[in-house]
C-alpha positions in Angstrom: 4.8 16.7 0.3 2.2 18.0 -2.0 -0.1 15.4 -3.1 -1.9 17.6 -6.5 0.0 17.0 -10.0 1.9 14.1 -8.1 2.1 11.1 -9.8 1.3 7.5 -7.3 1.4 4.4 -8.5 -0.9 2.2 -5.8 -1.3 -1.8 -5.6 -4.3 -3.2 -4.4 -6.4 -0.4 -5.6 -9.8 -1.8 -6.6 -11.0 -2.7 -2.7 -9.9 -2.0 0.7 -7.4 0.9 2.2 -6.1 0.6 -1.6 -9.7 2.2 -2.7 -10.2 4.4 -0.3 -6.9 6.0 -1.1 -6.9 6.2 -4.6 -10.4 8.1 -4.6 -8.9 10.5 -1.8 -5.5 10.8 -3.8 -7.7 11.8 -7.2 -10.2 14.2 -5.3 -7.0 16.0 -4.1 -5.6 16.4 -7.8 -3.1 13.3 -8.1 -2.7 11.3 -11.4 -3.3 7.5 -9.9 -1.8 4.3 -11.6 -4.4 2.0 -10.2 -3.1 -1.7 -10.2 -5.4 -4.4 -9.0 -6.3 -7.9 -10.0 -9.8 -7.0 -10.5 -9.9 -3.3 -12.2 -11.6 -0.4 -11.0 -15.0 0.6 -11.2 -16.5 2.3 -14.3 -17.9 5.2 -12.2 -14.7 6.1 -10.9 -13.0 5.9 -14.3 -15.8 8.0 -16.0 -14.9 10.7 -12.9 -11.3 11.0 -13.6 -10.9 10.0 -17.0 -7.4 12.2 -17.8 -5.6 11.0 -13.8 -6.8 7.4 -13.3 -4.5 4.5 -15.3 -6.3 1.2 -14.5 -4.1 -1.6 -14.9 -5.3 -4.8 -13.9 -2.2 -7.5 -12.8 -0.8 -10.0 -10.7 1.7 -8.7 -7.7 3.4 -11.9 -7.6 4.1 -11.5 -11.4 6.8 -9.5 -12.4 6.5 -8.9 -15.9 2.9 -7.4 -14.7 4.6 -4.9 -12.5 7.4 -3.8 -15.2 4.5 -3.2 -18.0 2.9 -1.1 -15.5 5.3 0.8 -15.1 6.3 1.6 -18.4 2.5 2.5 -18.9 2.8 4.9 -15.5 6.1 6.6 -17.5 4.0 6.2 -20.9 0.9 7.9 -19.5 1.9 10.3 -16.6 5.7 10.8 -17.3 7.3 10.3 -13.9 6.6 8.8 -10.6 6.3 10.6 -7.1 4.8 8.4 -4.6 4.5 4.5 -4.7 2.1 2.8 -2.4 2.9 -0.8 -1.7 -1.2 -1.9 -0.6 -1.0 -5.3 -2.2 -2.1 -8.2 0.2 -3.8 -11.1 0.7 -4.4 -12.8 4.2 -5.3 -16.4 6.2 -5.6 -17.2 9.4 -5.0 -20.5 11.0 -2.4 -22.5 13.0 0.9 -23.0 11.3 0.7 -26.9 11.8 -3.1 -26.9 9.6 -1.9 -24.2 7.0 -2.0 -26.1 3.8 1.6 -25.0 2.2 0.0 -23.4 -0.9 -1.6 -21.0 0.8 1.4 -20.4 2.6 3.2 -20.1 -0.5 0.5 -17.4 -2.0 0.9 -15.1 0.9 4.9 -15.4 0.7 4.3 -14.6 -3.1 2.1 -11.9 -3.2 2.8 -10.0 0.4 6.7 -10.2 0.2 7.9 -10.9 -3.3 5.0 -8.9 -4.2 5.9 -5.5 -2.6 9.6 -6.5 -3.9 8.4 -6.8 -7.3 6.7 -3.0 -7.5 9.6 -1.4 -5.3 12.2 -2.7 -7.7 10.1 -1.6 -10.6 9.2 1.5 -9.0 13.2 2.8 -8.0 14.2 3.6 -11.7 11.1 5.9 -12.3 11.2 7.4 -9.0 15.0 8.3 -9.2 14.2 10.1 -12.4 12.6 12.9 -11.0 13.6 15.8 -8.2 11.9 17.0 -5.2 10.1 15.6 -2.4 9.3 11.3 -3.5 7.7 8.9 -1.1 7.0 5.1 -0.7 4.4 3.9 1.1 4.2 0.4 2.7 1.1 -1.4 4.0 2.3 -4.0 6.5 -0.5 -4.8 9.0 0.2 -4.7 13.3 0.5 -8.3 12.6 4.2 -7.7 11.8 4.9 -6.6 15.5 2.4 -8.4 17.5 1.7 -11.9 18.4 -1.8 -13.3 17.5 -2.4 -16.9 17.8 -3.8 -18.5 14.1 -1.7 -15.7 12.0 2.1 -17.4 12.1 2.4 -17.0 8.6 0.6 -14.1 7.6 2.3 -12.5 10.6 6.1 -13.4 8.9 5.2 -11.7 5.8 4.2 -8.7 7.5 7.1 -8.9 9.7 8.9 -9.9 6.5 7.7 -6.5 4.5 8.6 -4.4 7.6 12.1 -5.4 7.6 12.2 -4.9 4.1 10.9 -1.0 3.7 12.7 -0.1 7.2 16.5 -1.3 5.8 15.4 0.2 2.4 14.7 3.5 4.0 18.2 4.2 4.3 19.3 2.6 1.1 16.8 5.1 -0.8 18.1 8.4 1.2 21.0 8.6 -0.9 18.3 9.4 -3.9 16.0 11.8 -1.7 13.8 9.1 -1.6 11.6 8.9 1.9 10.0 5.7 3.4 6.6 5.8 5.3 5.4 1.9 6.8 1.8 1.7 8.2 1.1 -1.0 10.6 -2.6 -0.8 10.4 -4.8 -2.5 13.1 -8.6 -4.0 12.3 -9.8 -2.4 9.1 -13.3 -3.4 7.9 -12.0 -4.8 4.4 -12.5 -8.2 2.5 -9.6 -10.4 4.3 -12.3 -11.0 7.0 -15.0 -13.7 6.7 -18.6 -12.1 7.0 -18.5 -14.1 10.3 -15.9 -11.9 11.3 -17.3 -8.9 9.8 -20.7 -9.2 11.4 -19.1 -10.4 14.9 -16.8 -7.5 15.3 -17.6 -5.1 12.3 -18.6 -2.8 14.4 -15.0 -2.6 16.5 -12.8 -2.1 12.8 -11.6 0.8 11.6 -12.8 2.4 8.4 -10.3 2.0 4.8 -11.4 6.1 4.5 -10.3 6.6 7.9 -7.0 4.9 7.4 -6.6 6.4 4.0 -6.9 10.0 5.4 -4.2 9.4 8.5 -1.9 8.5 5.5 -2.6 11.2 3.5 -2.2 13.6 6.1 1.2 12.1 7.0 2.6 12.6 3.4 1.3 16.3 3.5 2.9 17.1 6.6 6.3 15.1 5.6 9.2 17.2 3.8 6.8 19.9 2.6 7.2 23.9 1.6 6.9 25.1 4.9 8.8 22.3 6.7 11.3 20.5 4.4 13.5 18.4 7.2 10.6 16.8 9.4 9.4 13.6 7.9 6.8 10.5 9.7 8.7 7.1 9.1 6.2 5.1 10.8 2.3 4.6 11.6 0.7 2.5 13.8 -3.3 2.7 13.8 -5.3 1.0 15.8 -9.0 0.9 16.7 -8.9 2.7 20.4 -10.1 -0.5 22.2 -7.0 -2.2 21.1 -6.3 -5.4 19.2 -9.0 -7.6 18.1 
């Protein structure tokens, strides 16, 4: 699909893959709705003052995630692409997990991408053509790691989720795209971690391109059927 004059609303867009694909989306000629807890940077606003929307929010709120939207419909007029990036991550043994932490990550990585998809459906069912949501899960939601039981259900969790919703949203022309993502160099490491194996992680801009390249080769002019459903991206040494 084309990604210039599409409207994408992205979660999670101030750090991260979130970042790297909102500046990629607004270099190629996308109007962003950027929604982040922490806003996004004044540089960036000052470059694309008429296409970037920042909207600062909690994803585990949903009366955050329905004003935003009405500002996406206010501002842009329509929706084409949602990216569910929204995350937040821990990793220790189930038995020394203290429960609200546990509770955060079931709040903001499940009911979280709920919360935007259920906002998102009414804007995206408005408009015609070619519309797209994207799902950041993490390999975690398909491969055991030891210290990562419950970050590994939400992920797992969010999978589920966008895979049965896939063919709920075909009836609409709506099409579902889930990235499992490997080691990316972004802030749910500790700068142990970071300086330990830094070097082995992926890049957010190199993750952000694979997933723009997928949406521009899914249901476009010169190929309309062929669509990617599902990306798995992982450094080439493997796991971590």
């Amino acid at each position: 699909m084309q990604i210039a004059n599409s409207v994408i609303f992205i979660t999670g867009a101030s750090s991260g893959i979130g970042l790297s694909l909102t500046q990629q989306f607004l270099e190629k000629g996308a109007s962003v709705c950027a929604f982040s807890r922490r806003g996004m940077s004044k540089e960036l606003k000052d470059a694309y003052p008429d296409a970037l929307l920042d909207i600062k929010g909690d994803i585990s709120n949903i009366e955050d995630i329905q004003s935003s939207m009405q500002a996406t419909s206010q501002t842009f007029g329509g929706l084409h692409i949602v990216v569910a990036n929204a995350g937040i991550a821990h990793f220790d043994d189930l038995a020394v997990t203290d429960p609200e932490i546990a509770k955060a990550m079931v709040l903001t990585n499940v009911l979280g991408m709920f919360y935007t998809l259920h906002g998102a459906y009414p804007l995206l069912q408005k408009n015609t053509g070619p519309r797209t949501v994207v799902g950041i899960h993490s390999i975690a939601a398909t491969t055991i790691f030891e210290g990562a039981s419950v970050y590994s259900a939400t992920k797992a969790g969010t999978l589920a989720m966008l895979r049965a919703f896939r063919e709920e949203a075909r009836k609409d022309g709506i099409s579902v795209l889930d990235v499992l993502p490997g080691a990316t160099r972004t802030g749910i490491w500790t700068t142990e971690m970071l300086t330990e194996r830094g070097k082995d992680m992926m890049h957010p801009d190199s993750i952000a391109r694979i997933i723009i390249n997928a949406l521009e080769q899914s249901r476009n002019n010169e190929d309309a059927i062929t669509h990617v459903d599902e990306l798995v991206i992982r450094p080439w040494i493997g796991n971590l």
